[in-house]
N, C-alpha and C positions, 0 to 999 in steps of 0.2 A: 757745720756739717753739710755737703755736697752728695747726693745720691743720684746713683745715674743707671739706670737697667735697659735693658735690651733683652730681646729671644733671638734666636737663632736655628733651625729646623733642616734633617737632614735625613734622609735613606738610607738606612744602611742595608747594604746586600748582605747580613745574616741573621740565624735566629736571636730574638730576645735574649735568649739564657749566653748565649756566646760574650756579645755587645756589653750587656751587663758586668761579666766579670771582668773583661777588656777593661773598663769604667773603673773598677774596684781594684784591679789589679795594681798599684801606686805604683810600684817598683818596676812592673812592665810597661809603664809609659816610657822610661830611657829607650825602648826596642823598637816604638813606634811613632813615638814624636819626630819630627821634622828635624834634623842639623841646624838648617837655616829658617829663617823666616818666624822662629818661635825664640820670645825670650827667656824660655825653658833651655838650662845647661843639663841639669840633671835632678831626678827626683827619689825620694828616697824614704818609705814608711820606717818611722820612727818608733811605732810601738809595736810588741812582739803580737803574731797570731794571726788570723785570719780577721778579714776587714770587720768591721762592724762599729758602729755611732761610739764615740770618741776614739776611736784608730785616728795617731796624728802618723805628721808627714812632712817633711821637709824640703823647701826649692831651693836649688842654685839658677837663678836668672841672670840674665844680662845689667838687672840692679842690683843686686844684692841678693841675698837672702831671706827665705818671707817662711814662714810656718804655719801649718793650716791642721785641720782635722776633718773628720766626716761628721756630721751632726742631723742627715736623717740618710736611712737606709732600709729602702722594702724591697728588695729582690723577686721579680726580677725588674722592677719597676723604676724605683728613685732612688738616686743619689745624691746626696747636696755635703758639697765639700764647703769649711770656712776655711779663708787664708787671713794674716794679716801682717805689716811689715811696722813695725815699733822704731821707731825715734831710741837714740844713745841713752836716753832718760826715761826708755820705756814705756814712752807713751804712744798709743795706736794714731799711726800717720794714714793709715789704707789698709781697708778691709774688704775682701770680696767675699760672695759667694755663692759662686756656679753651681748650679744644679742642673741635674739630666734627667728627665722621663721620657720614658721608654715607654711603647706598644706595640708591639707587634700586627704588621701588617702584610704579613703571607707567613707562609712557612718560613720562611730563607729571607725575609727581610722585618726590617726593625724600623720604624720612624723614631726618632730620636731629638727631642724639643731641648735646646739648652737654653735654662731661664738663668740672667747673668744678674746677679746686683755688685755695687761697687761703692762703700760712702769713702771722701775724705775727708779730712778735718785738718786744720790751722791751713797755714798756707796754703796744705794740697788742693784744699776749695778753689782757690785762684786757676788750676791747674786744670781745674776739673773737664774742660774741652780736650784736650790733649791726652788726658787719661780715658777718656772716653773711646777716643780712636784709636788709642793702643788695646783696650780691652776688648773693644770690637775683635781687633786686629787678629787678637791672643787666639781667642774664643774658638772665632772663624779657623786660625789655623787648627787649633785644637780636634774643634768636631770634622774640619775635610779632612785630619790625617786621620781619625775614627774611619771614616768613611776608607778611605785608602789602603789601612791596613788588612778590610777583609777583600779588597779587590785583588784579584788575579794580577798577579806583579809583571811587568813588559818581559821579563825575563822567562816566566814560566809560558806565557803565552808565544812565544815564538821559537818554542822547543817541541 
C-alpha cells in the first residue's frame, strides 16, 4: 500500500452557503467542470435525495469508471467524498479521498482548503509517482473550475 496526500487552497468569490452546495451538488459538476483538461467525462449521484454521508455517485473518466460516496458532511463547512476503482476480481486497485473545508472569509468570498489522499495497492504502488501528478493534476483542475464558475464569464463582462 502506497499513500500520497497533498492540500490545495483557493478563493473563491462567493458566500460559504453558495460554494458549499456547488460541492454537494454531484450532478451539477457535469455543468461546471472543464471539457478538457479533467479526466472527469461525466458524473452522476447514484442514490435518491438530497446529499448527505452515504449519498454514493458515479464517474465516467478518461480510465474507466470508479465509484465513490460522501462519508463526512457538516454544512456549511466539510465535505469529504470516497472514490475507488476495483480490479475484474473486485479487489480495490485506488482509492481516494478529497475533501473540502470551507470558511468564510468576507461576505462574498469563501477560502476553500482541498485535503487530497490517495492509497494504491499491488502494482499501483509502483505507479504511485505518476498517480500522484495526475491527482495533483485532477484536484488542481477541480477546485480552479470551483473557482471559475462563480467568476463573471468573459461573455457577461463585455456586454
Amino acid at each position: 500500500m502506497t499513500t500520497i496526500e497533498f492540500e490545495l487552497e483557493r478563493a473563491i468569490p462567493a458566500p460559504i452557503d453558495k460554494v458549499f452546495a456547488r460541492l454537494v451538488d454531484i450532478n451539477g459538476y457535469n455543468e461546471w467542470m472543464p471539457k478538457k483538461g479533467s479526466m472527469l467525462k461525466h458524473t452522476r449521484q447514484t442514490s435518491p435525495g438530497e446529499p448527505i454521508v452515504g449519498t454514493t455517485y458515479a464517474d465516467e473518466t478518461t480510465q474507466g469508471r470508479s465509484h465513490g460516496e460522501i462519508v463526512e458532511l457538516q454544512a456549511p463547512h466539510t465535505v469529504v467524498f470516497h472514490w475507488w476503482e476495483k480490479s475484474t476480481s473486485g479487489k480495490v486497485q485506488i482509492e481516494g479521498w478529497p475533501g473540502y473545508f470551507l470558511q468564510a472569509s468576507g461576505v462574498n468570498e469563501t477560502l476553500v482548503r482541498l485535503n487530497a489522499k490517495l492509497t494504491a495497492y499491488g502494482l499501483y504502488r509502483l505507479a504511485a509517482p505518476i498517480l500522484r501528478r495526475l491527482a495533483v493534476r485532477e484536484r488542481t483542475v477541480t477546485i480552479d473550475a470551483l473557482k471559475a464558475s462563480f467568476e463573471p464569464s468573459q461573455d457577461s463582462a463585455q456586454e
